[in-house]
N, C-alpha and C positions, 0 to 999 in steps of 0.2 A: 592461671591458665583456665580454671576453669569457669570464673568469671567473666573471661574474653570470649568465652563457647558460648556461654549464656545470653551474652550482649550479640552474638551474630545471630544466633537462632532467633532473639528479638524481631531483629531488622529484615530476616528472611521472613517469615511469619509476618511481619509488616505489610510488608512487599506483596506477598502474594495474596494477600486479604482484598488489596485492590486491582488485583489482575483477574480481570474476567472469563478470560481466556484458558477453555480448558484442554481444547487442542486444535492442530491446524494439521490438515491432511485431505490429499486429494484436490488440490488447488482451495481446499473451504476452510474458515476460521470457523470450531463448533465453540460455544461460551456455552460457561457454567450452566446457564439456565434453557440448554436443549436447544435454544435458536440459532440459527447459522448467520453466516456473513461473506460475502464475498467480495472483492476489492478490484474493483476497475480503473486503471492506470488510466485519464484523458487527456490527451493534447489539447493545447489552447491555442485559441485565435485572436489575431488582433483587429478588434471589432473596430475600432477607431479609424483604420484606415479604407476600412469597405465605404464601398457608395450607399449612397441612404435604401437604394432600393434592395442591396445588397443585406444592409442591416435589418431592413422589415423583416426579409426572407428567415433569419436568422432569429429573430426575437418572435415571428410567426411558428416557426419550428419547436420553435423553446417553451410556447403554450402549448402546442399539440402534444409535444412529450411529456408536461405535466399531466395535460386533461385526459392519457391515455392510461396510465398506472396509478391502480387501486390499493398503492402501499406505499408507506412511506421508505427515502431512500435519504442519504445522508452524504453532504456535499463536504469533502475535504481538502484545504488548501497547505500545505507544507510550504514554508521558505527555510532553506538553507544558507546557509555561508557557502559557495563555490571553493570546492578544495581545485588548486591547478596544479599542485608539485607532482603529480604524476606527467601531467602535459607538457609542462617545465621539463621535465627529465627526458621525455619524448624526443622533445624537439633539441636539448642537449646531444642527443646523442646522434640524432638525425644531422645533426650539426660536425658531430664528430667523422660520421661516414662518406659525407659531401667531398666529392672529388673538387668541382667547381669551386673555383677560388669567389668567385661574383657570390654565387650562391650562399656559399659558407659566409662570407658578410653580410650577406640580407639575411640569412638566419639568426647570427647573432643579434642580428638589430633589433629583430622580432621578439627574440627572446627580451630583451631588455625593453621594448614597449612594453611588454607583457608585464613585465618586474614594475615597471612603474604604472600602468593603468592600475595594478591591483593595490598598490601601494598608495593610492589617492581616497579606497575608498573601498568597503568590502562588497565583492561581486554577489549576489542572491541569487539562488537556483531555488524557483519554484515551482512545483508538483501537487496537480491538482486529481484527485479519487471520489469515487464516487465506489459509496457500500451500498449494497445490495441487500436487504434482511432476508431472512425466511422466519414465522414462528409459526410450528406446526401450532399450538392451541388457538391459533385464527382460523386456522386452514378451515374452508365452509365443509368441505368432503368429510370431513372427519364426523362419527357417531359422537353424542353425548355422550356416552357410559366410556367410547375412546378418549374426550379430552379431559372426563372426571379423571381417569386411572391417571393422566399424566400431569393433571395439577397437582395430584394430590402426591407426587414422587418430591422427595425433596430436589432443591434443586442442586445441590453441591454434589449429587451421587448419581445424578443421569450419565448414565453410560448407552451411549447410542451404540446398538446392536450395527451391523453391516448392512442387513436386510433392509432395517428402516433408514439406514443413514444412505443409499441407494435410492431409497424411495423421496426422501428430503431432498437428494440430488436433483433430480428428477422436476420437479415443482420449482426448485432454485435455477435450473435451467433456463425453465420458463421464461423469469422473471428477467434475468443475466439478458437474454434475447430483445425481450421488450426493452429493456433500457437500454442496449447495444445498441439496437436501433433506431432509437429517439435519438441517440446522442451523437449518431453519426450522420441525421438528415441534419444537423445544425455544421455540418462539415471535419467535425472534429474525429478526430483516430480513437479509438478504443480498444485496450486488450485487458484481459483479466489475469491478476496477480499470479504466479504458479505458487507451489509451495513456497519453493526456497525464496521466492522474489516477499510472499507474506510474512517468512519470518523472517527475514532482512527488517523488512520495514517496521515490523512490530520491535524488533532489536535496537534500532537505530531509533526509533520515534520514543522508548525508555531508556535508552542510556545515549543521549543528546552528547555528552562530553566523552565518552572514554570507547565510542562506536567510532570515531575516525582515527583513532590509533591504534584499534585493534577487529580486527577482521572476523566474519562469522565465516567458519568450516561448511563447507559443500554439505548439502541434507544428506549427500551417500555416506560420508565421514564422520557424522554425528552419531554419536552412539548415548543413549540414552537408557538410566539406570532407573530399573522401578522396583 
């Protein structure tokens, strides 16, 4: 037994050696080393099918919102496997309630296109982010003897006060704003991750296999032991 204790503490200790993430609160990821992160959800377009003048517009826009921010921002593409036994079950039942005899046949039918489109080939759902940094030790505002005192903090034991983690906000605003709006003159939608939506994500992007058979608890239901 107590060699099984031993071997799990291993693999947790493992674990969290490479997770950088020291907490997530107030729609912001804060990581180990003081700097923030914020996570913008973007809808895509399908460039392919605009007109050429249409495409200028759009690859003209996409220079401007680079040559307008003075920081780097970090482009993420997720592909999934499309889960549909929930939609399956949907429309099963939607299928059960149907008074309409006509109707109730064509739902069936649908349902069994369904069964076999997916059955030819696995569907991909993908989701595209764009992160946001903050690192106060860039910040040009900040004194010398301020950004001495905070290199010289280690970084596994920065614990952001409120006051300052307010003020972090604040400056990450900023930044959220200018790239909201770069990225929405190229026509596309942008909203920023809430809590529960970042730790969904971060949930589900490290446990790829055993995150769609088991479910993460609502942030108000989490209870957490320190």
């Amino acid at each position: 037994m107590a060699q099984r204790n031993l071997s799990k503490n291993k693999i947790t200790t493992f674990t969290q050696q490479y997770l950088n993430i020291a907490e997530i609160k107030d729609n912001t990821v804060v990581m180990k080393d003081g700097t923030l992160r914020v996570v913008l959800l973007v809808s895509s377009i399908n460039f392919a099918l605009k007109s050429e003048d249409e495409q200028n517009a759009v690859i003209d826009s996409y220079i401007r919102f680079l040559n307008n921010i003075s920081f780097t921002v970090q482009i993420v593409i997720q592909s999934r496997e499309l889960n549909i036994d929930n939609y399956l079950q949907y429309l099963k039942e939607k299928e059960k309630e149907q008074t309409n005899k006509l109707l109730k046949v064509q739902t069936a039918d649908y349902i069994e296109y369904i069964k076999e489109l997916t059955s030819l080939g696995k569907i991909m759902n993908k989701r595209f982010y764009v992160i946001v940094p903050y690192d106060p030790l860039t910040d040009k505002h900040k004194g010398f003897f301020s950004l001495l005192g905070e290199s010289l903090r280690p970084a596994t034991i920065i614990k952001l006060k409120e006051k300052t983690f307010q003020r972090y906000q604040e400056m990450m605003q900023r930044r959220v704003e200018s790239v909201s709006g770069g990225l929405e003159s190229m026509g596309v939608a942008v909203a920023r991750l809430d809590t529960q939506s970042l730790i969904e994500l971060y949930y589900k992007t490290y446990n790829p296999e055993t995150s769609p058979n088991q479910d993460l608890a609502d942030l108000d239901k989490l209870r957490v032991e320190k």
